[in-house]
Every structure is written in C-alpha cells, then in structure tokens.
DSSP file (Angstrom, degrees, kcal/mol; ACC not computed):
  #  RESIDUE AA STRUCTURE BP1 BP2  ACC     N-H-->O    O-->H-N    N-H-->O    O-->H-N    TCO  KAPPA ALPHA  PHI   PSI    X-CA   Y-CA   Z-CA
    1    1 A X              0   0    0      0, 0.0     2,-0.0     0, 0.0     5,-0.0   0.000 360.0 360.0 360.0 135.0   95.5  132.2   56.9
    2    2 A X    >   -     0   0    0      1,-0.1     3,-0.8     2,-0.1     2,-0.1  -0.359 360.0-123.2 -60.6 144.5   93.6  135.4   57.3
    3    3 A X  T 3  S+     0   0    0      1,-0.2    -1,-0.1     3,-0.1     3,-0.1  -0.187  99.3  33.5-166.3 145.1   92.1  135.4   60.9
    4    4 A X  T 3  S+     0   0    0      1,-0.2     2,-0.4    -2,-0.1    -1,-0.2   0.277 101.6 108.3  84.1 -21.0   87.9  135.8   60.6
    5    5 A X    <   -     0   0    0     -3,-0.8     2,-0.8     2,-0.0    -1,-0.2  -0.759  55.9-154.0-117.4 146.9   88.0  133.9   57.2
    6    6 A X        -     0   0    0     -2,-0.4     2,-0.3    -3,-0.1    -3,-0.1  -0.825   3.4-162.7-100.3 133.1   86.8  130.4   56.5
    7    7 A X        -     0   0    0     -2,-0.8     2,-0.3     2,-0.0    -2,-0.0  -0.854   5.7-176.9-135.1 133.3   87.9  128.0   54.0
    8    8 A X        -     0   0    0     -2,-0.3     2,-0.7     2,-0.0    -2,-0.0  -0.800  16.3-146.1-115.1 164.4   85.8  124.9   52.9
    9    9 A X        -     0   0    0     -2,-0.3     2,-0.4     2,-0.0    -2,-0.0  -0.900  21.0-159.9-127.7 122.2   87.3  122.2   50.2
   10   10 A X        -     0   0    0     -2,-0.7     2,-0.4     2,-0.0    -2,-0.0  -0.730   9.4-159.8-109.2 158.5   84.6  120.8   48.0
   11   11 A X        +     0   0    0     -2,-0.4     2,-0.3     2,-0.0    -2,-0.0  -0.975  19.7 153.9-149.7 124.0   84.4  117.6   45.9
   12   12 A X        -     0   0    0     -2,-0.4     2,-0.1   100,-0.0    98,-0.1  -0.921  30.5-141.8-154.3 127.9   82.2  116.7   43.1
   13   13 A X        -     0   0    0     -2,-0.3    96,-0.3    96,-0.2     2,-0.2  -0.495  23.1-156.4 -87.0 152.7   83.0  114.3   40.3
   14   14 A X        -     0   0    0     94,-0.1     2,-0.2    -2,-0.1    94,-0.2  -0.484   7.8-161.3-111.9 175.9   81.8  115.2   36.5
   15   15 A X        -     0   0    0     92,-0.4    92,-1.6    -2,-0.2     2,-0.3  -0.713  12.2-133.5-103.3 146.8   81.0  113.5   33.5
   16   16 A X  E     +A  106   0A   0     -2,-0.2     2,-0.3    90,-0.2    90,-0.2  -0.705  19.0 178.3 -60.7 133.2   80.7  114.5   30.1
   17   17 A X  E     -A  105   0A   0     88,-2.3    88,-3.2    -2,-0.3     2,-0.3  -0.992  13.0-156.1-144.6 139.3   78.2  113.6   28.0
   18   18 A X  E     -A  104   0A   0     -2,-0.3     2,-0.3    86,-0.3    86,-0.2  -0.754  12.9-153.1-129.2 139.8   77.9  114.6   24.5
   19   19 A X  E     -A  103   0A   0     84,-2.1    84,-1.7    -2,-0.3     2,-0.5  -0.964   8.3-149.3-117.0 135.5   74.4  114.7   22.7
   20   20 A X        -     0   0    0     -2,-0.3     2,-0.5    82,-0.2    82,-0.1  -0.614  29.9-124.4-102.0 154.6   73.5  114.3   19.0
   21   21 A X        -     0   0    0     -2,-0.5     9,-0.2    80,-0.2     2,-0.1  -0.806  20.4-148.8 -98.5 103.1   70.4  116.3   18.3
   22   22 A X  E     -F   29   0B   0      7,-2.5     7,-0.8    -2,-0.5     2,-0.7  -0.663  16.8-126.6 -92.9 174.1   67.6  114.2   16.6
   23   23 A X  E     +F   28   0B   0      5,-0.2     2,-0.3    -2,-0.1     5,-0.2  -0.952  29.3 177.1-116.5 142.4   65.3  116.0   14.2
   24   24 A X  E >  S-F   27   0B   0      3,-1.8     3,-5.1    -2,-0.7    -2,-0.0  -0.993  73.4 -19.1-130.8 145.3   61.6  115.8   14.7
   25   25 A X  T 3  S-     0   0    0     -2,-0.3    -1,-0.1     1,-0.3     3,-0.1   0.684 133.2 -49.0  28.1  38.9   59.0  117.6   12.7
   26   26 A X  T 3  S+     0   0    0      1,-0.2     2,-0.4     0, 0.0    -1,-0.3   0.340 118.6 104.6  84.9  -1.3   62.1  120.0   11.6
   27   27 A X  E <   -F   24   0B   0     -3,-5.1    -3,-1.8    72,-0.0     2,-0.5  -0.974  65.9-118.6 -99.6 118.8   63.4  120.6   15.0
   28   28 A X  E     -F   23   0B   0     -2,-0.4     2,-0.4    -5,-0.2    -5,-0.2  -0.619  27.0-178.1 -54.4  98.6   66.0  119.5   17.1
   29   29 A X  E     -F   22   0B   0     -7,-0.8    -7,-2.5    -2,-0.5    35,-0.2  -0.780  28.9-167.7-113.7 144.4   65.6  118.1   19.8
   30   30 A X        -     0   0    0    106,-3.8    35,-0.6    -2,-0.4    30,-0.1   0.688  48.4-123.9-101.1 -20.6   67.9  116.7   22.7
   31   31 A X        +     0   0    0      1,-0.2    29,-2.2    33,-0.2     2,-0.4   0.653  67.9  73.1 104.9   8.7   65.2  114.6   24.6
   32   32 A X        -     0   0    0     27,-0.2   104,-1.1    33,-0.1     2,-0.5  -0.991  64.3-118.4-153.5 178.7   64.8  115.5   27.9
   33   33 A X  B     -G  135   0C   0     -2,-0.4    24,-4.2   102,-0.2    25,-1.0  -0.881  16.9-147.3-113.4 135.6   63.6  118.2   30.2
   34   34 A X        +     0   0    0    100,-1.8   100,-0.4    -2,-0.5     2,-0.3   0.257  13.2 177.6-105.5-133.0   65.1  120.4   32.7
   35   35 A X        +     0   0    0     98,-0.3    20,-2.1    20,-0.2     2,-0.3  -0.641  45.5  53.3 130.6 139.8   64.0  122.0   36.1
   36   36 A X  B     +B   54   0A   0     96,-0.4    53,-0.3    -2,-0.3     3,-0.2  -0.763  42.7 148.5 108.1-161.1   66.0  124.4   38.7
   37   37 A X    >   -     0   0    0     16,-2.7     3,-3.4    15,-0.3     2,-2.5   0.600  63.5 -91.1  83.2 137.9   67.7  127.6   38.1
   38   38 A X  T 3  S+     0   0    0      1,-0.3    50,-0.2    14,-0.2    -1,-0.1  -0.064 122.0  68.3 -79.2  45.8   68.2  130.6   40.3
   39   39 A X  T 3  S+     0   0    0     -2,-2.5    -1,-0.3    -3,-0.2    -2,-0.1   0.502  97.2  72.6-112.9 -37.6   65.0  132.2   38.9
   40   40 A X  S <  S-     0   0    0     -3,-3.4     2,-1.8    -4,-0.2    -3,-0.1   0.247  99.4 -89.5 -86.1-169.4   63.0  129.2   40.8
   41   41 A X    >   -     0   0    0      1,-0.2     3,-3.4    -5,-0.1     4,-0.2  -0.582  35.8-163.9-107.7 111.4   62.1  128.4   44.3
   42   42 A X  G >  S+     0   0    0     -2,-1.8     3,-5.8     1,-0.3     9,-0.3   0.953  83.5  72.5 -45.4 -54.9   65.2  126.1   45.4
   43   43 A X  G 3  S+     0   0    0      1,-0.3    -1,-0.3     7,-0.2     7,-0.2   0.791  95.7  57.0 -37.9 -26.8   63.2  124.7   48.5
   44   44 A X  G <  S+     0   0    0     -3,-3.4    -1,-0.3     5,-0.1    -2,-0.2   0.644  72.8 126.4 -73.0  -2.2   61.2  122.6   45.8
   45   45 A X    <   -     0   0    0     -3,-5.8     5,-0.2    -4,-0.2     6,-0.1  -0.187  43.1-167.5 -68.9 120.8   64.3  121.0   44.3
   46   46 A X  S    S+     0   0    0      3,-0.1     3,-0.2     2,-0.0    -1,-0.1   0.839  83.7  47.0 -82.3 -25.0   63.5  117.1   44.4
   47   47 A X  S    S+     0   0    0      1,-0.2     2,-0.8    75,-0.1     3,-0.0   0.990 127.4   5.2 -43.4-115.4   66.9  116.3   43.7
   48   48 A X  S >  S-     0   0    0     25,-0.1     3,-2.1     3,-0.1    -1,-0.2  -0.851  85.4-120.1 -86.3 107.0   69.4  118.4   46.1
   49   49 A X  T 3  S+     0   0    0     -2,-0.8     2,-0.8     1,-0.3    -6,-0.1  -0.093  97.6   4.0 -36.7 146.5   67.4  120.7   48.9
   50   50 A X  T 3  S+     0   0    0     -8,-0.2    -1,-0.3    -5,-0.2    -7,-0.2   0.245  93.9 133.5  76.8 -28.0   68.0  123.8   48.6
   51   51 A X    <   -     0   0    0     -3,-2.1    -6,-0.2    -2,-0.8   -14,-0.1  -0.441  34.3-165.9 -86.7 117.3   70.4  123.7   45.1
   52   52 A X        +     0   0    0     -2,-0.1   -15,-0.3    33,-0.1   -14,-0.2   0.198  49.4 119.8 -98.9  37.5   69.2  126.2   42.9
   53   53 A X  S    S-     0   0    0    -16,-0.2   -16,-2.7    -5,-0.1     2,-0.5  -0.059  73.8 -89.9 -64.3 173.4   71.3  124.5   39.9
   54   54 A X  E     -BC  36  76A   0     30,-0.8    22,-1.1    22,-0.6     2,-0.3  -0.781  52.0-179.2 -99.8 164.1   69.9  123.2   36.8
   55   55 A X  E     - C   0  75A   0    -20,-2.1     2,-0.5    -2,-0.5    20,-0.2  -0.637  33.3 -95.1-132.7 171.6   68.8  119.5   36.8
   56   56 A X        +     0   0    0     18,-1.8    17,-1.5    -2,-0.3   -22,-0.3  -0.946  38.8 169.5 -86.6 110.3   67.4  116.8   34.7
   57   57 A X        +     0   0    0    -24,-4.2    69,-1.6    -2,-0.5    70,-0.4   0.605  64.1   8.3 -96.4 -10.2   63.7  116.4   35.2
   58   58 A X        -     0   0    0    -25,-1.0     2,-0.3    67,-0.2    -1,-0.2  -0.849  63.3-154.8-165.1 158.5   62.5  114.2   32.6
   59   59 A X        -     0   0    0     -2,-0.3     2,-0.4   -27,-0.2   -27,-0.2  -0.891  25.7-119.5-164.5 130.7   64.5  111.8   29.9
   60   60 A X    >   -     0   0    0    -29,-2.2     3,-1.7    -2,-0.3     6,-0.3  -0.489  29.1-115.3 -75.3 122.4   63.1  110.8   26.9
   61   61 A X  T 3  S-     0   0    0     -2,-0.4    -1,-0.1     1,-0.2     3,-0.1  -0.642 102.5  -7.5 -81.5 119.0   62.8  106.8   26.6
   62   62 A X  T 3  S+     0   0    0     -2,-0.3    -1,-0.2     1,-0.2   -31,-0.0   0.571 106.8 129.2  73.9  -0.7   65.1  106.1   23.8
   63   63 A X  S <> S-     0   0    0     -3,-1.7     4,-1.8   -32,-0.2    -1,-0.2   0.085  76.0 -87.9 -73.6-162.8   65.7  109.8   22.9
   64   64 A X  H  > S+     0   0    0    -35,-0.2     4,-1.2     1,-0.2   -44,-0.2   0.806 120.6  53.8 -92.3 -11.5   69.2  111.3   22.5
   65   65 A X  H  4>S+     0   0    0    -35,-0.6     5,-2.5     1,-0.2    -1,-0.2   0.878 107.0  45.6 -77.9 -24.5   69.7  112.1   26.0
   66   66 A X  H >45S+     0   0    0     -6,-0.3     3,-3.3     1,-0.2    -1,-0.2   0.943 111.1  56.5 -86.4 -22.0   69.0  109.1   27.4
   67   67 A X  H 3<5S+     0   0    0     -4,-1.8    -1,-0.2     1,-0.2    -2,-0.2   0.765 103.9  55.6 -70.4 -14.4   71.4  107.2   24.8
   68   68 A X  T 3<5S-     0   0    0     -4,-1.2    -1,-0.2   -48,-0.1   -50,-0.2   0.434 128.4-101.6-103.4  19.1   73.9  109.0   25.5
   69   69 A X  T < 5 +     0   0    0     -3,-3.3     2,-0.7     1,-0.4    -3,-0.2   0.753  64.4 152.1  99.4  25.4   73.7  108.2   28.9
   70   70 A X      < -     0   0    0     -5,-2.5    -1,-0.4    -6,-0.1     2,-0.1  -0.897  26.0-157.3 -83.6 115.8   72.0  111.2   30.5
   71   71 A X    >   -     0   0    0     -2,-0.7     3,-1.6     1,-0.2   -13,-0.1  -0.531  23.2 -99.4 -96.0 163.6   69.9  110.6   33.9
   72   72 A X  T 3  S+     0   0    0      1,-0.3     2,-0.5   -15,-0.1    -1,-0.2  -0.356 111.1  31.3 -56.6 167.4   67.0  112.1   36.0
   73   73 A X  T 3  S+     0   0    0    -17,-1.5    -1,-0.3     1,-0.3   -17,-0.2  -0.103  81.1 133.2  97.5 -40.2   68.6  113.7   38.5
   74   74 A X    <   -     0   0    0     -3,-1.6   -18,-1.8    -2,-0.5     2,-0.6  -0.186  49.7-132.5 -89.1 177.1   71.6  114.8   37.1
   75   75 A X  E     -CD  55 108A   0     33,-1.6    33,-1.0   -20,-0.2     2,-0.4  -0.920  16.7-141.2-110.3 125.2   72.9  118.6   37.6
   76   76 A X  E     -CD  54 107A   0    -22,-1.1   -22,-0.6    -2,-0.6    31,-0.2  -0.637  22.3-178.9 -75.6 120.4   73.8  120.0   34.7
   77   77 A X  E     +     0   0A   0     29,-2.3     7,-2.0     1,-0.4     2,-0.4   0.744  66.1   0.9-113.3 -23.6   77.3  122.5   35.2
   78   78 A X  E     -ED  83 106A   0     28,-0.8    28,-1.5     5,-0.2    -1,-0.4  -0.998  55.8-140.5-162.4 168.2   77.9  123.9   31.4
   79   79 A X  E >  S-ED  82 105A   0      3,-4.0     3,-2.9    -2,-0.4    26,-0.2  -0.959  86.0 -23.3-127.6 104.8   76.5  123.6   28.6
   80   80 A X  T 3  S-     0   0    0     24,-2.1    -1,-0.2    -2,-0.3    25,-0.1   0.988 138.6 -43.2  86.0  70.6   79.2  123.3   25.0
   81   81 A X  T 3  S+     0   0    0     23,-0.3     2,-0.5     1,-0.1    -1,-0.3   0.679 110.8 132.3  39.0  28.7   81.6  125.2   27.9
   82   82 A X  E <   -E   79   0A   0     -3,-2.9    -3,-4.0     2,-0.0    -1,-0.1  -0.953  64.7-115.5-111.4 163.2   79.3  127.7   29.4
   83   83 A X  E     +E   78   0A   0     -2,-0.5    -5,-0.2    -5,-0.2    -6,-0.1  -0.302  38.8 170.9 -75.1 128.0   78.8  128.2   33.6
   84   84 A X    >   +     0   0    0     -7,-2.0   -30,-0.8    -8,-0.1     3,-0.7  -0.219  54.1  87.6-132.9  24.2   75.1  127.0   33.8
   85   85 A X  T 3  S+     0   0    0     -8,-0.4   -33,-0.1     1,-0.2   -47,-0.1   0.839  94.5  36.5-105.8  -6.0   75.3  127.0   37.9
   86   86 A X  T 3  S+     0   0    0    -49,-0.1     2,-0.5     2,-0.0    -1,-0.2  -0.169 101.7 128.0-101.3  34.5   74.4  130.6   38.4
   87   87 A X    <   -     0   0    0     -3,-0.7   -48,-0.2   -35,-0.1     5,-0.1  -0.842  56.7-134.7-106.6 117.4   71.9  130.2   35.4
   88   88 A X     >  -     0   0    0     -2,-0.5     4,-2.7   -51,-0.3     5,-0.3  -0.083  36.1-109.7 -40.5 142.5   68.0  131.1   35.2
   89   89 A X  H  > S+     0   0    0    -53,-0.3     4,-5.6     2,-0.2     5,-0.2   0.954 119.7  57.0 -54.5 -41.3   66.1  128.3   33.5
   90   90 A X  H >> S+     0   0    0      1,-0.2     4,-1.4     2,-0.2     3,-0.7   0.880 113.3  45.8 -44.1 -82.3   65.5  130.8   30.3
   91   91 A X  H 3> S+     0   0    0      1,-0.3     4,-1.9     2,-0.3    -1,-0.2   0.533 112.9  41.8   2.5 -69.2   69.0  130.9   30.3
   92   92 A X  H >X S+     0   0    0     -4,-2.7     4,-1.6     2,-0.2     3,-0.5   0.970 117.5  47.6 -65.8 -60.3   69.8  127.6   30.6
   93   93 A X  H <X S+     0   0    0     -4,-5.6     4,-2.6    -3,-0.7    -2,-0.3   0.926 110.6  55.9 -58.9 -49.8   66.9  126.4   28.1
   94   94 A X  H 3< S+     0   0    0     -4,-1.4     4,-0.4     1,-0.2    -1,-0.2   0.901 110.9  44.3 -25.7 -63.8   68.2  129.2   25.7
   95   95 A X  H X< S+     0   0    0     -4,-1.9     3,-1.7    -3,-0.5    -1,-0.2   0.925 119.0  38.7 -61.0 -57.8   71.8  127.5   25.9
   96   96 A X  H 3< S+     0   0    0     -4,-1.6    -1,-0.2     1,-0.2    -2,-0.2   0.861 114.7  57.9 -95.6 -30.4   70.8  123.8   25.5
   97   97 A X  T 3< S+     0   0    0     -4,-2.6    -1,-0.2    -5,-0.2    -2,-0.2   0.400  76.2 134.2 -87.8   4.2   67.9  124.9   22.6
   98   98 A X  S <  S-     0   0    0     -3,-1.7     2,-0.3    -4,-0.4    -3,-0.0  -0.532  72.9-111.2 -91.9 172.4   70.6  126.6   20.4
   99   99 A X  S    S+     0   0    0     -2,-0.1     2,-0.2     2,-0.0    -1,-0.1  -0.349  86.0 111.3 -96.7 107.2   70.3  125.6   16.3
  100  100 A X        -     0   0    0     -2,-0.3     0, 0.0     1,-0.1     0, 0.0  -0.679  67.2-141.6 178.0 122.6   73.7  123.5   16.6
  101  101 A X  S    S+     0   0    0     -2,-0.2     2,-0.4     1,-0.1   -80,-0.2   0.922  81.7  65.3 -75.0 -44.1   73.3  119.3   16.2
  102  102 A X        -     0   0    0    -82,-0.1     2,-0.4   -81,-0.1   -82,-0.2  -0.731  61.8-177.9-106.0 118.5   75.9  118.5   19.0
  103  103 A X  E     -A   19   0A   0    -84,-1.7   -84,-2.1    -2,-0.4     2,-0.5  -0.768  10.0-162.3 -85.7 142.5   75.9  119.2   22.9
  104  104 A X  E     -A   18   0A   0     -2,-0.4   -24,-2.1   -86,-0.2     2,-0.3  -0.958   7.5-166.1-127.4 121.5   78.1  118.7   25.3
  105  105 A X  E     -AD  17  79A   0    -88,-3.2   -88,-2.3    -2,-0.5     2,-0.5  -0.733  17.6-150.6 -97.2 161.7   77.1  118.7   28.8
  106  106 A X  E     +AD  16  78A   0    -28,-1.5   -29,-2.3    -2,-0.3   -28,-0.8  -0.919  42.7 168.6-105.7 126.5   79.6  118.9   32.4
  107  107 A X  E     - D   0  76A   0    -92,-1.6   -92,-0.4    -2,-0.5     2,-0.4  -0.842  22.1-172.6-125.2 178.6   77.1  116.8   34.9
  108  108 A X  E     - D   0  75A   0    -33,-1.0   -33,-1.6    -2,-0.3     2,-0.3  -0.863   4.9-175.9-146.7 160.1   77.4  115.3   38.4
  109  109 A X    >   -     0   0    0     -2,-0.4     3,-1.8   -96,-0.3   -96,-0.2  -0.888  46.4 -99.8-150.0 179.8   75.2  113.3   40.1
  110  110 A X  G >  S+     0   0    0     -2,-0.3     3,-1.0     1,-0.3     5,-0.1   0.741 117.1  53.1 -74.3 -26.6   75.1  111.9   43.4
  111  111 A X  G 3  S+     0   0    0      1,-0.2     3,-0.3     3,-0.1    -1,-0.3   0.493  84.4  80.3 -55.7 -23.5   76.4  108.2   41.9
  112  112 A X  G <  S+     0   0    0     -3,-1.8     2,-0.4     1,-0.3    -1,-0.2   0.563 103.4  32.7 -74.0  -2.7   79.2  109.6   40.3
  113  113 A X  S <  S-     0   0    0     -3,-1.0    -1,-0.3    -4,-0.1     2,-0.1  -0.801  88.7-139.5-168.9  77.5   81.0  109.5   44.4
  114  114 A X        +     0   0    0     -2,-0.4     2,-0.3    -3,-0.3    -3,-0.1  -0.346  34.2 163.2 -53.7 133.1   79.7  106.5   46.2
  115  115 A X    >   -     0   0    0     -2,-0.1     3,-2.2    -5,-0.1    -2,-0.1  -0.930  54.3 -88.1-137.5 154.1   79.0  107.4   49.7
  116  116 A X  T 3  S+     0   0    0     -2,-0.3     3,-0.2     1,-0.2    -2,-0.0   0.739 124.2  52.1 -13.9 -64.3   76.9  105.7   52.5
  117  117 A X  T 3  S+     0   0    0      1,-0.1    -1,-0.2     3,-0.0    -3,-0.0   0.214  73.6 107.8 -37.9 -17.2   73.8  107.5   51.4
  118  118 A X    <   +     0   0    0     -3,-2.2    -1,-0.1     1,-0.3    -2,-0.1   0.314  65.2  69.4 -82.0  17.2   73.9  106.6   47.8
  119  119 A X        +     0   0    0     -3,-0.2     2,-0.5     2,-0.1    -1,-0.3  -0.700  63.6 113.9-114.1  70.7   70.8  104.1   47.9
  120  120 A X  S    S-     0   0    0     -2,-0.1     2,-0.2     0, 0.0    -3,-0.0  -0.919  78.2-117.0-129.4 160.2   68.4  106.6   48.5
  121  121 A X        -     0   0    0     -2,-0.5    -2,-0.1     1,-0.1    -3,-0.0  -0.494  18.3-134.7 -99.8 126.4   66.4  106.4   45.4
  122  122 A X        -     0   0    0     -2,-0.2     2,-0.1     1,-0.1   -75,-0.1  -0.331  37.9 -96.5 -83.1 165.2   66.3  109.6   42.9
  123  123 A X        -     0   0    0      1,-0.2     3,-0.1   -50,-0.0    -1,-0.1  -0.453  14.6-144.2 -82.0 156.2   62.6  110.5   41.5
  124  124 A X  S    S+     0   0    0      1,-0.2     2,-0.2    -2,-0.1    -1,-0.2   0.989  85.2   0.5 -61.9 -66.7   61.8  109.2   38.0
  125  125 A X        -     0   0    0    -53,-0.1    -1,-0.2    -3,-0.1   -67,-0.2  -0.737  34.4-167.3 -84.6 124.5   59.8  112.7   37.8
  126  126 A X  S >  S+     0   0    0    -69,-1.6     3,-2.2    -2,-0.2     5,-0.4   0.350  73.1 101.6-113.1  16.0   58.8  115.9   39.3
  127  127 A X  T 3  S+     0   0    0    -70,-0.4     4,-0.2     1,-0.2     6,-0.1   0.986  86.1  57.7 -49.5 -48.3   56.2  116.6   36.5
  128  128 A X  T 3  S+     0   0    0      2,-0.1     2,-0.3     0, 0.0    -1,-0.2   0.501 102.0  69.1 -42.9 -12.0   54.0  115.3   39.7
  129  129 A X  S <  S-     0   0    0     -3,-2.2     2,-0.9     2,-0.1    -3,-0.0  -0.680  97.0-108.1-113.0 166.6   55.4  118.1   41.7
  130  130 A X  S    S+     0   0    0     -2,-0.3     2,-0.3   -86,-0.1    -2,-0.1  -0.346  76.2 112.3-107.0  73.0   54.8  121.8   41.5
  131  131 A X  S    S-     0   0    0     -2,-0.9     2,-0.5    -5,-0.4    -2,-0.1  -0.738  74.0-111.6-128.3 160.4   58.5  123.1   39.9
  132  132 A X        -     0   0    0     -2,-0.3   -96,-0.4   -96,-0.1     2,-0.3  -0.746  34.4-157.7-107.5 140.8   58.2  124.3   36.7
  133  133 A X        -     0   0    0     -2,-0.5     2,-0.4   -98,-0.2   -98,-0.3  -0.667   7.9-161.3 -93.3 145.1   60.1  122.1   33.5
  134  134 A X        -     0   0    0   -100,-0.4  -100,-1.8    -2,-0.3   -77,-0.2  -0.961  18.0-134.6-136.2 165.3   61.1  123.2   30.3
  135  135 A X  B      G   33   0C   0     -2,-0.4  -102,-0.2  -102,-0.2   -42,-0.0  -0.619 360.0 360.0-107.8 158.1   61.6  120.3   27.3
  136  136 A X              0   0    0   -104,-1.1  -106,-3.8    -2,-0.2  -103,-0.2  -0.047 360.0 360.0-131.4 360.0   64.8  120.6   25.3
C-alpha cells in the first residue's frame, strides 16, 4: 500500500424498487417528492447531515411510489441505471420526470442495515423545513 494514502471500505445495502407511472389529468406521475442534490445546501439535509444525495421527501398516500414500497427518507442512487449521487435536483427531477410509464430506482436507507442507532425516527416531511422539493 502506497505510503501517504488512505483507504476506507464502505457498506450500504440497496434495494430496487420499480414504479408504474399512474396518469393524472394526462400526466404521469410517480407520486412522491424529492429533496437534496449537490446544487442545495447539504447542512439542511433532514435525513443524512451533510449528504448532498438525492432523497425522498414526501410520498404520496396510496400513490405509485408508496405501493411499490418507496419511503421518506430513502436516498435515491440511479434512476432506470443512471448515477444520481453526484446529481443536481434539476437533474435528478429531469431523470425521474422522463415520458416513459416504468422507473426503476437503486435506494438505501438507513433500515436496510440494522445497527444500534436504527430507532431514531426518520421525518414524515421536510415541507416544514426550509430545503427546497420538487414533486415527480
């Protein structure tokens, strides 16, 4: 090992979760709202400090996200196999808003890899907070 360099090993369980598209008033829509992205200001992230990923902000009761098993809270890592962890919210909303009935998301969240820590309770919301959302 190179002398001066450091090496960390990281561990984060996924799931997949695949979305059907409902239509409303001619539109598609996937049913929940997102939040993050390295355009925004990380330190608000209610979720993971600091993370400037994108997240879940908001879940539609009874929409498609949530029936296919999508939560607040989770961090979204691609979107139908693109890298959404270096991704601007445009970006990101761009990717999840395009004219195509079926998503597939990569997610994590902090439940997926019980630890000690894993009762502390994730927010319903952050419309209450001042990070900016966009609906999908």
């Amino acid at each position: 090992m190179n002398e001066g360099v450091e090496s960390f090993q990281s561990e984060a369980l996924c799931e997949c979760v695949e979305i059907v598209k409902d239509i409303e008033d001619g539109s598609l829509i996937l049913g929940f709202a997102i939040g993050g992205g390295i355009d925004q200001d990380a330190s608000k992230n209610p979720f993971v400090a600091n993370d400037p990923g994108i997240f879940v902000s908001r879940v539609t009761e009874n929409g498609p996200a949530e029936k296919a098993g999508l939560k607040v809270g989770d961090k979204i890592l691609q979107v139908n196999g693109y890298d959404m962890t270096m991704a601007t919210q445009k970006q990101a909303k761009k990717k999840l808003t395009k004219n195509q009935r079926i998503v597939r998301l990569k997610v994590t969240r902090n439940n997926l890899m019980p630890t000690e820590d894993s009762a502390t309770p994730v927010p319903k919301s952050i419309s209450e907070q001042k990070t900016v959302q966009e609906y999908v």
